[in-house]
C-alpha positions as CSV (number, residue, x, y, z in Angstrom):
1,X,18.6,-5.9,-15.9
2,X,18.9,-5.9,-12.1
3,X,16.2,-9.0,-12.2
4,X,18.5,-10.9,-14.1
5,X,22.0,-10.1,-12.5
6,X,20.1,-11.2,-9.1
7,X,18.9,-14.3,-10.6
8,X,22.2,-15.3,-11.9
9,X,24.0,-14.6,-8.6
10,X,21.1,-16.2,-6.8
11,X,21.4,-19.4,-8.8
12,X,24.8,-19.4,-7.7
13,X,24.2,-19.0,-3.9
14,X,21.4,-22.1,-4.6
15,X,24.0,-24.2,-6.4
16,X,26.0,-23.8,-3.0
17,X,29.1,-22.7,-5.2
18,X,31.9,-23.5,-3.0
19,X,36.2,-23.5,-3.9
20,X,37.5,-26.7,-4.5
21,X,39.4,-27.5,-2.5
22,X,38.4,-25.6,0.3
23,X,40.5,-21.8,1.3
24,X,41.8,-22.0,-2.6
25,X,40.5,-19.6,-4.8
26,X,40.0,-22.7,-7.4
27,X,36.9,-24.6,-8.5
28,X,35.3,-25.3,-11.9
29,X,33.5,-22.4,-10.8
30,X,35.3,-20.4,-9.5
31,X,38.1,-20.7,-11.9
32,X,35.4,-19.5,-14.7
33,X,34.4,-16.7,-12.6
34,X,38.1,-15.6,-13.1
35,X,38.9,-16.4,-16.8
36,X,35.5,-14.3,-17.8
37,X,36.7,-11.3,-15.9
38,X,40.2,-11.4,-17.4
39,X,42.4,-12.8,-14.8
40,X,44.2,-15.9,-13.9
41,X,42.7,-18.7,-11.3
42,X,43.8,-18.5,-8.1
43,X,43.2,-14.9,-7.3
44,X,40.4,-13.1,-5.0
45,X,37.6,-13.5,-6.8
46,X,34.3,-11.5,-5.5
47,X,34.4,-8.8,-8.3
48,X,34.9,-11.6,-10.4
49,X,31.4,-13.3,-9.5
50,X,29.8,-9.7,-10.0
51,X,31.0,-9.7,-13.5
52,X,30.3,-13.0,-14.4
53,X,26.9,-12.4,-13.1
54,X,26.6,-9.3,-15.6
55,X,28.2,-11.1,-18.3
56,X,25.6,-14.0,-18.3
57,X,22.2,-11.4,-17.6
58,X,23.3,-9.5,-20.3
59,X,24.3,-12.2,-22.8
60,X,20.5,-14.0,-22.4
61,X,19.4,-10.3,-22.8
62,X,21.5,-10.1,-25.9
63,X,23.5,-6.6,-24.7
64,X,26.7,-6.0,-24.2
65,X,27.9,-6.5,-19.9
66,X,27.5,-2.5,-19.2
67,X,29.9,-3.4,-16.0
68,X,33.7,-2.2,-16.3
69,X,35.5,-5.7,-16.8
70,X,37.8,-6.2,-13.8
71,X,38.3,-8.7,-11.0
72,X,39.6,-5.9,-8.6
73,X,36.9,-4.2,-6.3
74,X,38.2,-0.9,-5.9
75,X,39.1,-0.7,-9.8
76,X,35.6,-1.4,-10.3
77,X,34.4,1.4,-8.2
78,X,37.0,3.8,-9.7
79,X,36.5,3.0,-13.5
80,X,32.7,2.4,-13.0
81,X,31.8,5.9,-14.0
82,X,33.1,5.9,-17.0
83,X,31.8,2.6,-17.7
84,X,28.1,4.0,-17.4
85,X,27.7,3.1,-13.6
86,X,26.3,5.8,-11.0
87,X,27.9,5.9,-8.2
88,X,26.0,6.2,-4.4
89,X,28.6,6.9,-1.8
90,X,28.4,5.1,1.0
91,X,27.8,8.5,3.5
92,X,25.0,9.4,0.9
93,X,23.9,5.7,1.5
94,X,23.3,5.4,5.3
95,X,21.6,9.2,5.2
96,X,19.1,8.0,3.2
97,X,18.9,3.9,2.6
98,X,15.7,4.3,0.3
99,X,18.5,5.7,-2.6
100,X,19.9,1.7,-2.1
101,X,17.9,-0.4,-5.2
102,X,17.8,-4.6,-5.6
103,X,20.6,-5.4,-8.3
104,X,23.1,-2.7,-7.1
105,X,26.9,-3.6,-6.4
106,X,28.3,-2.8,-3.0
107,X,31.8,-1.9,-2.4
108,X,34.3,-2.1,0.8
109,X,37.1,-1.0,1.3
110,X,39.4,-2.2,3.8
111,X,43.1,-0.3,2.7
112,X,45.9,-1.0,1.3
113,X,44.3,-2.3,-1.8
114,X,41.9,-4.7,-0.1
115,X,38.5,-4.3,-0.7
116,X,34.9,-6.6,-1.1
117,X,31.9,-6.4,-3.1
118,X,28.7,-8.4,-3.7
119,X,25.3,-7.9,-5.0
120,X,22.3,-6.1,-3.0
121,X,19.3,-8.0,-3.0
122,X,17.1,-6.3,-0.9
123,X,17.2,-3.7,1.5
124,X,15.1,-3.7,4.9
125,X,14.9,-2.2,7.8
126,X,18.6,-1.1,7.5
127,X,20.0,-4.0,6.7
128,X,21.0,-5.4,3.4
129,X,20.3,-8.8,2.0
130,X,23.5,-9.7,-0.2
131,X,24.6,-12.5,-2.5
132,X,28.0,-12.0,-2.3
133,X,31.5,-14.7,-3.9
134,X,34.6,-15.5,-2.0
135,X,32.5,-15.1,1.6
136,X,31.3,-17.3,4.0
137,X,28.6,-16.7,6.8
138,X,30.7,-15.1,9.0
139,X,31.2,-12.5,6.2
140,X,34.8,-12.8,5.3
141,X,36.4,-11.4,2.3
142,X,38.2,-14.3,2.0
143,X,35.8,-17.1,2.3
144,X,35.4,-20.1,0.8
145,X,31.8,-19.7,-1.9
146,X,28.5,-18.1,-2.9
147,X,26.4,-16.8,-0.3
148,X,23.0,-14.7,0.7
149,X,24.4,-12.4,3.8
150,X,22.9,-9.8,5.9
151,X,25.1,-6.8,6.3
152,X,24.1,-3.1,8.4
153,X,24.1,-0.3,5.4
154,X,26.6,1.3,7.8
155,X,29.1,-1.7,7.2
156,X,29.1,-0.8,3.7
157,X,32.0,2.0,3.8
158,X,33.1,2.4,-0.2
159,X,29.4,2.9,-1.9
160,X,27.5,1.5,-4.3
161,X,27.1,1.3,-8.1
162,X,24.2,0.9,-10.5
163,X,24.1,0.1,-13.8
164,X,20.4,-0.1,-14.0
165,X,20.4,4.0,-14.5
């Protein structure tokens, strides 16, 4: 199923999603990226664009979406578990970056209930290649659309969760 999560969020960064109007949290896209996880326009909306990702793989794969439903990253890392995920934390992560698989979910943390999460593409070298919502090149958790980042495995401070197995 990773394939196909990739391919939706990938499809997404091609499209050049983008919030309309700019530094809004609104778009025809955006807003649906909202709705399907459960949550009113307007809000942060990364974890939203992870589960609408999931939502349409696993629909064309005609499966239920394995990931916890939720437009809040650090819910998603704390229910994930006992929505199927496996969790990878992130110290586990930077010991060993080969444990880091295409299709996983990354997870910050930045306190006080802040956190950001995005897809892994690919990881090389020690980096991660990411398609990521509500960023922008300069790898904001507030930015402004879709986009393919490149983030150290070390920046990544939370973990990672699979749903692949």
């Amino acid at each position: 199923m990773a394939a196909q999560v990739l391919a939706e969020a990938g499809a997404a960064a091609d499209a050049g999603v983008r919030e309309v109007p700019r530094n809004s949290n609104r778009g025809p896209q955006v807003d649906e990226y909202l709705r399907r996880a459960g949550v009113q326009p307007g809000l942060a909306w990364c974890c939203a664009f992870t589960y609408y990702c999931f939502d349409e793989a696993a629909a064309r794969a005609g499966i239920d979406n394995p990931m916890f439903r939720t437009a809040g990253c650090l819910a998603h890392w704390n229910n994930a578990e006992r929505h199927g995920g496996k969790r990878l934390l992130a110290r586990d992560a930077v010991a060993n970056p080969g444990l880091i698989q295409p299709g996983m979910v990354f997870v910050m943390d930045f306190g006080g209930g802040l956190g950001h999460t995005g897809f892994v593409e690919r990881v090389e070298g020690g980096y991660l290649h990411t398609i990521e919502g509500n960023t922008d090149a300069s790898q904001t958790r507030e930015g402004g659309g879709v986009y393919r980042l490149t983030r150290k495995v070390g920046s990544i401070n939370k973990g990672f969760i699979s749903y692949t197995g």
